[in-house]
C-alpha positions in Angstrom: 26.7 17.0 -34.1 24.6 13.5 -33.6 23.3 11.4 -36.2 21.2 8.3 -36.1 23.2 5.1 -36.8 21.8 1.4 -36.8 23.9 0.1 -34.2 22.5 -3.4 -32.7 21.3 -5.8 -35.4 18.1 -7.8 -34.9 19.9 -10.2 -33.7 21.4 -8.6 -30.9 18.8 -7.2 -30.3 16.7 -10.9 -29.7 19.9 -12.3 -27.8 20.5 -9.3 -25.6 16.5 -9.2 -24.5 15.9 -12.9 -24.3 19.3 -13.7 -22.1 18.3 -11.1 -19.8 14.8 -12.5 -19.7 16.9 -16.2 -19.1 18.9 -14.9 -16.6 16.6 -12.8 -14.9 14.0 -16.3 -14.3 17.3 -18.1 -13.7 18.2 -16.1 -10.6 14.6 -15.8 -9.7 13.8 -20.2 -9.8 17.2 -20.7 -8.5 16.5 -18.4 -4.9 13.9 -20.1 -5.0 15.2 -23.4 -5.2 17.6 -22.2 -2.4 14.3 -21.3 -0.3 14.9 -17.5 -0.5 11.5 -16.7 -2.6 8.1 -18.7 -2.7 6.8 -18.4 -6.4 6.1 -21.5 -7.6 7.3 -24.1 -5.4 10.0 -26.0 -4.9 9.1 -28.7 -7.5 8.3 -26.2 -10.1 11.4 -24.2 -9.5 13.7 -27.0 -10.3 12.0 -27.8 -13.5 11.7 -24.0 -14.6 15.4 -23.8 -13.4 16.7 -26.9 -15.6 14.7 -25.6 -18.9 15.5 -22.3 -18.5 19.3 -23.2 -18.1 19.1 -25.6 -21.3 17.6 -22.8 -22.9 20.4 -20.5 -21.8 23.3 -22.6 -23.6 21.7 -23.2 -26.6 21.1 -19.6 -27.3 24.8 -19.4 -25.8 25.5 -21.8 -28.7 23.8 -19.8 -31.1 25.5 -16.3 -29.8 28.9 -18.1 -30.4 28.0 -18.7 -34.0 26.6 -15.8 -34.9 29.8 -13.9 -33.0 32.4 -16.1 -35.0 30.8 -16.1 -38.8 29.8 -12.1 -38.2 32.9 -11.2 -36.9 30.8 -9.6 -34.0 33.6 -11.0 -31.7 35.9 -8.3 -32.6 33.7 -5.6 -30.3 34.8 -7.4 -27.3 38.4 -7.7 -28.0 39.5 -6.0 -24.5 42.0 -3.0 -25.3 44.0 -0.5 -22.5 42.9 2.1 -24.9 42.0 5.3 -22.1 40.4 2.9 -19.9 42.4 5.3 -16.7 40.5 7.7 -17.9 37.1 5.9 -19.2 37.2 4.2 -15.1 37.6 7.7 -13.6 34.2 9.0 -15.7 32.5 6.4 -14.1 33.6 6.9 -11.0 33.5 10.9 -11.0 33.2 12.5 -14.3 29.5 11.5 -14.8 28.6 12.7 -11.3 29.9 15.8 -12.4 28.5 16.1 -15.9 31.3 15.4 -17.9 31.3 13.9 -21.3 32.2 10.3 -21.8 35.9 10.1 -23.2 34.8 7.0 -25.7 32.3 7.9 -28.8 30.7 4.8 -30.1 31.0 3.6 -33.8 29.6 0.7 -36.0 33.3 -0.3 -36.2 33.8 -0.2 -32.2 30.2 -0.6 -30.0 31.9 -1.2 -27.0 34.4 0.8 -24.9 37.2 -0.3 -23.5 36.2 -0.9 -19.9 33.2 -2.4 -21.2 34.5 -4.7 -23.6 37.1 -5.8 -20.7 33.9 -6.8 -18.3 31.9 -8.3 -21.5 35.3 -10.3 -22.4 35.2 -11.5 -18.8 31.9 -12.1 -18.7 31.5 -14.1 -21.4 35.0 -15.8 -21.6 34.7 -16.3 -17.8 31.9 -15.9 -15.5 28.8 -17.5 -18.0 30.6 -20.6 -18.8 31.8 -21.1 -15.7 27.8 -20.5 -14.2 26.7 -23.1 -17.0 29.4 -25.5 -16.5 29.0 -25.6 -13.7 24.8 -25.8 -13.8 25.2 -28.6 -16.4 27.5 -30.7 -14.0 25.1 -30.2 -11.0 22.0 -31.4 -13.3 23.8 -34.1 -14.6 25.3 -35.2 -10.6 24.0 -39.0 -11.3 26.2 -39.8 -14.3 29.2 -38.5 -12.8 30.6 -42.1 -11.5 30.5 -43.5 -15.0 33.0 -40.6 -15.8 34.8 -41.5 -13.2 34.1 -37.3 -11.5 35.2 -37.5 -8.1 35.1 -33.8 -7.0 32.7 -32.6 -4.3 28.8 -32.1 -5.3 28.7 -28.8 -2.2 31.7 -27.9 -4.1 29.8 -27.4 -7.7 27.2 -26.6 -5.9 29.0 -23.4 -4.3 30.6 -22.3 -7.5 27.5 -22.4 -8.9 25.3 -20.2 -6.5 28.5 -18.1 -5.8 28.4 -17.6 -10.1 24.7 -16.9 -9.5 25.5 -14.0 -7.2 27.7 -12.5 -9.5 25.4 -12.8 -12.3 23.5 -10.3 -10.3 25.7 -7.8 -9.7 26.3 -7.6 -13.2 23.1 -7.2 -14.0 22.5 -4.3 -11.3 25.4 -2.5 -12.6 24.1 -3.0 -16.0 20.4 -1.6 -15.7 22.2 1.5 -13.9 24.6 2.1 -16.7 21.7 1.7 -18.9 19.9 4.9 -17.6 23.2 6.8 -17.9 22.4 8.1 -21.9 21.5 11.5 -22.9 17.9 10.4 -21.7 17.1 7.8 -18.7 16.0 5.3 -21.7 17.8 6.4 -24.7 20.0 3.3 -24.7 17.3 1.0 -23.7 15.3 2.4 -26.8 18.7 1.8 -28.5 18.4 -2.2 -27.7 15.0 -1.6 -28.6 14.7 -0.1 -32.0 18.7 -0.9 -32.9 19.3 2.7 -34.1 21.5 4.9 -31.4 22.5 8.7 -31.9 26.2 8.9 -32.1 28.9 11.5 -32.2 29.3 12.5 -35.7 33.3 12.0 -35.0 32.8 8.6 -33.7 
């Protein structure tokens, strides 16, 4: 049995769609920045790229926040709970029709492997990409911190962080379509209500 549970807060909801927006633009201004893509020119890219990024970390700011005083955070606690088994679905089980060994809650949103890549993305890979952003766009002001690590260097980590970024998010629109319907977990981010297991 399935019933209809308000599952994503507004929010969420307005943080999940406008980072991806962010980091959508940020990938596109910075190819472009890096001469892969011609959209608005070079000039333009760099200032869409710098607002866009500045953008990015206060909302991050604001995520933190609202994570912290909602006690939101505790969803991506990473946990070994079945994630052999949770891994193998991906990999097999939902080729073959399987059901998905985690059911969703209001007390637990995430499953194990999920909350694992969201810790790491988060904890890891998004402040290391806006660190590292923040210390390219600020390159000019690193001698009167006395910096003396390599610009190509930042640079590098930076582009490299981009890269990733996008595999993420590839991964991420595919495991989106992988509901009971091609869209029912879109429509979930959506409308915030999601139909759960009635055990979960």
């Amino acid at each position: 049995m399935k019933t209809k549970v308000l599952l994503y807060t507004r929010f969420e909801r307005f943080w999940h769609w406008f980072q991806a927006f962010l980091i959508i633009f940020l990938l596109v201004t910075g190819f472009e920045v890096h001469g892969t893509v011609k959209i608005f020119g070079y000039g333009a890219a760099c200032y869409w790229h710098n607002l866009a990024g500045m953008t990015l970390l206060i909302l991050t700011a604001f995520a933190i926040f609202w994570h912290l005083t909602t006690g939101a955070w505790k969803h991506y606690q990473p946990c070994s709970d079945n994630l052999k088994e949770i891994g193998a679905y991906y990999c097999v089980g939902i080729m073959r029709g399987e059901s998905h060994p985690f059911h969703k809650s209001q007390e637990r949103k995430l499953n194990p492997l999920q909350a694992l890549s969201y810790f790491v993305l988060k904890m890891v890979l998004l402040p290391l990409q806006l660190v590292s952003g923040l210390l390219y766009y600020l390159y000019n002001d690193w001698l009167s911190w006395g910096l003396t690590m390599r610009l190509d260097g930042v640079a590098m980590l930076h582009t490299g962080m981009a890269f990733v970024m996008l595999l993420f998010l590839l991964v991420h629109v595919y495991l989106a379509t992988t509901g009971s319907t091609l869209i029912s977990y879109m429509m979930a981010m959506i409308t915030g209500w999601e139909e759960l297991d009635e055990e979960g």
